[in-house]
VONUTOR-450357 format. One line per field, with one value per residue (C-alpha): chain; x, y, z. Coordinates in steps of 0.02 Angstrom, whole numbers, plus 50000, padded with zeros to 5 digits. Example, Ala and Ser with C-alpha at 12.3 -4.5 7.8 and 13.67 -1.06 7.14 Angstrom:
% VONUTOR-450357
unit <- (A A)
east <- (50615 50684)
north <- (49775 49947)
up <- (50390 50357)
% end
This chain:
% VONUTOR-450357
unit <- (A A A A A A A A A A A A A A A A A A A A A A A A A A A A A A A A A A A A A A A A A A A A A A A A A A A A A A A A A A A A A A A A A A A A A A A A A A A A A A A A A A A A A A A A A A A A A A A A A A A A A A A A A A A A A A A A A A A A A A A A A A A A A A A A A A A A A A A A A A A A A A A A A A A A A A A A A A A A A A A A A A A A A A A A A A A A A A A A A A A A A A A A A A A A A A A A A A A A A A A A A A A A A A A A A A A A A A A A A A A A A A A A A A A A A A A A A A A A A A A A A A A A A A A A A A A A A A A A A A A A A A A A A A A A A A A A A A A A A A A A A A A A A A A A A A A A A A A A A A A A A A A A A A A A A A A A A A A A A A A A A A A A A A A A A A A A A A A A A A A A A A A A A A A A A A A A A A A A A A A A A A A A A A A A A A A A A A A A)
east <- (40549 40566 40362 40374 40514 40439 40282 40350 40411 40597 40660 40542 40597 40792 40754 40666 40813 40915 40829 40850 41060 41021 40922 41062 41179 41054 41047 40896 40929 41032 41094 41149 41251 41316 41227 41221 41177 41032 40973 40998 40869 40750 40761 40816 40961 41072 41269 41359 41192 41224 41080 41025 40904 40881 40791 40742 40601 40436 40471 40619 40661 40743 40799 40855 40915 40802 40881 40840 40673 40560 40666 40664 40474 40437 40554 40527 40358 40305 40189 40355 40489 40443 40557 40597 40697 40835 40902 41089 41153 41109 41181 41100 40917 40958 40996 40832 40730 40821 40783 40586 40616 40642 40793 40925 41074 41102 41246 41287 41401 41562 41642 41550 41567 41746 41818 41766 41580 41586 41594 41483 41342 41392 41378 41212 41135 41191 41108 40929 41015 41049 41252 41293 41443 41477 41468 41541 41491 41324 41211 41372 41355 41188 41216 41366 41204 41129 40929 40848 40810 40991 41066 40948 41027 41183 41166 41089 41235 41355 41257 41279 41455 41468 41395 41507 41679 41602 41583 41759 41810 41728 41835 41960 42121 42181 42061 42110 42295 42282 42156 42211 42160 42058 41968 41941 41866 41749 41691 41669 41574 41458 41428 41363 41246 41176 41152 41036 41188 41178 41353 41540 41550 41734 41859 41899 42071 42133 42312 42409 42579 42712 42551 42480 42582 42515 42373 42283 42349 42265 42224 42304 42315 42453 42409 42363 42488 42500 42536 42456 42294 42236 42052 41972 41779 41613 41427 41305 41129 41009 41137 41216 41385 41476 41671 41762 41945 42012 42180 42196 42291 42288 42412 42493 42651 42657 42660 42805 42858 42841 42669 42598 42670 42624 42420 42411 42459 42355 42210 42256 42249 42079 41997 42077 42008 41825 41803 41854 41731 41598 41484 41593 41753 41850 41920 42103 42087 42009 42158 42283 42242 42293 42423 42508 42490 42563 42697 42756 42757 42894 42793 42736 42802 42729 42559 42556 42361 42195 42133 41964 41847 41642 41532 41361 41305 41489 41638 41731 41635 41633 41689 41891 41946 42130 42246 42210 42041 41949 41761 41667 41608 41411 41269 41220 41385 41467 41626 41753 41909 42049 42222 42356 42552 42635 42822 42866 42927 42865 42663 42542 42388 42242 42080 41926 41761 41611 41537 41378 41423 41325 41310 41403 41503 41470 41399 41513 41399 41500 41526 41639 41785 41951 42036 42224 42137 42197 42099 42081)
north <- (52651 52828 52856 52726 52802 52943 52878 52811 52969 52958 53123 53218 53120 53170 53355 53370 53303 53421 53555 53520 53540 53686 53774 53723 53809 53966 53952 53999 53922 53792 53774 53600 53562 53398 53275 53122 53248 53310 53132 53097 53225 53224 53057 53146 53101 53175 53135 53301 53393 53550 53532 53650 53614 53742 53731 53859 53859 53855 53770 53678 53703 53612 53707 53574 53619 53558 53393 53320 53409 53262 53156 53288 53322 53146 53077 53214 53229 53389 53436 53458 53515 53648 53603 53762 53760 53853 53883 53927 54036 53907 54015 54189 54072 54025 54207 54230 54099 54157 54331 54305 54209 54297 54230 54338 54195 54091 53951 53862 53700 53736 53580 53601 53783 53861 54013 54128 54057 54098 54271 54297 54204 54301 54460 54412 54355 54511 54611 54530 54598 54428 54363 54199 54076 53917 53752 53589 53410 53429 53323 53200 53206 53133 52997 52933 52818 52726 52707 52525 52594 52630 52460 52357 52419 52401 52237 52193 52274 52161 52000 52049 52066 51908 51810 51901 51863 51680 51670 51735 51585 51473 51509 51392 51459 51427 51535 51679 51674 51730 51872 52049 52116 52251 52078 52012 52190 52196 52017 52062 52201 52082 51984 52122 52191 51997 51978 52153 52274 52436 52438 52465 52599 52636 52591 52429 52357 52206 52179 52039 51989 52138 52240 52207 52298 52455 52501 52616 52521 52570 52408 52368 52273 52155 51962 51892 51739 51606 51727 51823 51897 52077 52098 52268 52297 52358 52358 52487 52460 52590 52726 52641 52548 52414 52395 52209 52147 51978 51930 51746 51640 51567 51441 51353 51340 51513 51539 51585 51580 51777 51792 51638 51746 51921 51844 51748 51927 52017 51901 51890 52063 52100 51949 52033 52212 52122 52039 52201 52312 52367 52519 52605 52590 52762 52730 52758 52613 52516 52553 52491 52350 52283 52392 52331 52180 52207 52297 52185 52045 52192 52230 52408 52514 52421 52457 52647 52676 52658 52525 52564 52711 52735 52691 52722 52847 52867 52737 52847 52949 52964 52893 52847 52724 52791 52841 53002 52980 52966 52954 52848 52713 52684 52579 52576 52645 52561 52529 52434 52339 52334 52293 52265 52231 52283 52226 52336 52214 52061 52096 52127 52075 52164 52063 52204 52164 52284 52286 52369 52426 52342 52357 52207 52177 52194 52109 52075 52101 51972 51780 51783 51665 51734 51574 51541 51541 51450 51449 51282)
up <- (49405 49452 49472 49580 49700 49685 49746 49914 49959 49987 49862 49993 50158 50106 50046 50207 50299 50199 50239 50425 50388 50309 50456 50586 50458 50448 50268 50176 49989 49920 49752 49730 49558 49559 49449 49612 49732 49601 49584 49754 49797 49649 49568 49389 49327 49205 49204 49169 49118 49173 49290 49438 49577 49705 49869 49971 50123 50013 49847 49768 49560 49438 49308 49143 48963 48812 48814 48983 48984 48946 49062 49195 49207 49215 49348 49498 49598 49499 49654 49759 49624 49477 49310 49228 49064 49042 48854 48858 49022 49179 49319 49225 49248 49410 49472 49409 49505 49661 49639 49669 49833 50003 50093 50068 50101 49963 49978 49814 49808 49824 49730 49578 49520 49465 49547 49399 49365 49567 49548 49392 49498 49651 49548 49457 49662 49739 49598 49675 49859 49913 49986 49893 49964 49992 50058 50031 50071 50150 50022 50040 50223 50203 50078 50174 50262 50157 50161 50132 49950 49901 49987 49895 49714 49794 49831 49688 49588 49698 49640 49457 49482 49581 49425 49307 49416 49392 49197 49197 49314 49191 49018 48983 49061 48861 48799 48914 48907 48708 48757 48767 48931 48829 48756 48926 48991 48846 48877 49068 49014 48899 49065 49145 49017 49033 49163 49194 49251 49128 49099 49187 49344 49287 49179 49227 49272 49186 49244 49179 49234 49310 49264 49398 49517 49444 49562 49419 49279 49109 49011 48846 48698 48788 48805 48956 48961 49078 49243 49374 49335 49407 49388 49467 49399 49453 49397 49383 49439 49418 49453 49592 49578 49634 49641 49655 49644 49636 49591 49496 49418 49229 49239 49407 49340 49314 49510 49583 49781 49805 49728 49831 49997 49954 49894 50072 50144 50077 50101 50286 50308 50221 50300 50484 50416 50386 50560 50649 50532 50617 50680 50812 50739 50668 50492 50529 50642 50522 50404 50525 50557 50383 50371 50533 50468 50266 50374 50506 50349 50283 50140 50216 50063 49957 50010 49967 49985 50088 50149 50052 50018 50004 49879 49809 49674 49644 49665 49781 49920 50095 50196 50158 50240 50265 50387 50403 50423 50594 50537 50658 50572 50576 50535 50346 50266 50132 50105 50008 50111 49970 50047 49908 49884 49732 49680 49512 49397 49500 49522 49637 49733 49803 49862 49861 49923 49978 50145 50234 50407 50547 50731 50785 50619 50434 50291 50158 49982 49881 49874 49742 49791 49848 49905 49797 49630 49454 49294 49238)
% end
């Protein structure tokens, strides 16, 4: 797989347009330390590796520990990108690289690199009579658009989770009620590995009952029951990741008056939030419209955050979809549209689905059914 990206050229197509940043920024080298941003750029991929790639005007390293060394040298385009092992000290090996090239500016990740590593590896630069600082969010600023290469493992990673949701549709509503929700998560996660994801892109959320009006609720060993049903899970497809909720029902006797009126809320406002997404609109706009609606329904405090948020490489990037936020929307983002209400004590419901951002309107990546939902 990675020969073959490597081969059509895109790791060199997105250096080179991150190169182009860099030379509006008058920066000279780049040290890039975050493991999506690494793979982003090179095609190697190593979760929490302790990785470095640095670019700079003539030639771009990769410097790897023993472990990812095999990996490393055969996923980049060794004609573009040297690998260079380091043994224990990555920043001491990376001081070293940099000391042989001639810019004398050298800006390092910001994000990914503590205050006190900062000033070792601003110590060890300087020695080499270069000026290190930093800089955050530019590699970011470029993956916020998606190229035809990413959106086709994203939508593929939306289709896995689509036929997951629907083996989960089709277990006896019996058979789930005795499940724990850590049963149900593990079985959702068997679904998955079927059918050709490579496993979960967070810690999903199984929510059964007052559960569910936990937002972030951590799973347990509870039984489901015959109640509302919280289920927020995504899919990882060669590195990329998808990110679904739907909010069911195992039993219709189990539905009470508020939950059928806070679920047709909610589902108003994210289908009102969908038909107004599009390139051109800012993201605090986007946000408001379901909020105005959740609000004017009276249920305004009890949707306490953003309407949605990025996703890719990781299941929360740029750009959020909040508020506070007033990032143009554009062509070829993705984004999830998540409106919830949560009732402590009662429940909640939050309808997620993922979109790509389109010109005249967006394409929603799942056909996963959202309508008033029972397990039979």
């Amino acid at each position: 797989m990675n020969l073959i990206e490597v081969n059509t050229g895109i790791y060199k197509k997105r250096i080179n347009k991150l190169k182009l940043e860099l030379k509006k920024r008058a920066c000279g080298i780049f040290v890039v330390l975050k493991h999506e941003n690494i793979y982003y750029l090179t095609g190697f991929y190593g979760k929490d590796s302790g990785s470095v790639f640095i670019i700079s005007p003539q030639k771009s390293y990769l410097l790897v520990n023993f472990i990812y060394l095999e990996d490393a040298s055969s996923s980049v385009d060794r004609n573009e990108i040297e690998v260079i092992l380091y043994k224990k000290d990555r920043l001491k090996k990376a001081s070293e690289v940099l000391s042989s090239l001639k810019s004398k500016k050298v800006a390092v990740e910001s994000s990914e690199i503590d205050h006190r590593s900062f000033l070792r590896f601003q110590d060890m630069v300087e020695r080499s009579n270069k000026n290190l600082y930093c800089i955050a969010g530019i590699v970011e600023s470029l993956r916020i658009l998606k190229d035809e290469h990413e959106i086709k493992k994203i939508k593929q990673a939306c289709r896995i989770t689509d036929m997951a949701f629907k083996s989960i549709l089709n277990i006896p509503s019996r058979k789930i009620s005795i499940m724990s929700e850590l049963l149900l998560a593990v079985e959702l996660e068997k679904f998955i590995i079927g059918y050709g994801g490579c496993g979960r892109s967070f810690d999903f959320i199984v929510a059964s009952g007052e559960n569910s009006s936990k937002p972030h609720y951590i799973s347990g060993h509870r039984p489901i029951g015959k109640g509302l049903l919280l289920i927020d899970f995504g899919v990882i497809y060669q590195r990329y990741l998808s990110d679904i909720t739907r909010t069911i029902f195992v039993n219709k006797n189990a539905v009470t008056e508020k939950l059928t009126e806070i679920y047709k809320i909610v589902l108003e406002a994210q289908l009102m939030s969908i038909q107004a997404c599009r390139e051109g609109i800012r993201c605090d706009e986007l946000d408001g419209i379901a909020r105005k609606h959740i609000e004017k329904a009276g249920y305004g405090d009890q949707f306490g955050h953003s309407l949605g948020h990025g996703a890719g490489l990781e299941i929360h990037e740029e750009p959020a979809v909040n508020s506070g936020n007033r990032t143009i929307l554009k062509e070829n983002m993705v984004i999830t549209i998540e409106p919830g209400i949560y009732i402590p004590h009662i429940g909640g419901a939050r309808i997620e689905d993922m979109v790509i951002i389109g010109k005249n309107g967006c394409k929603k990546l799942y056909n996963s059914k959202k309508d008033f939902t029972f397990l039979s």
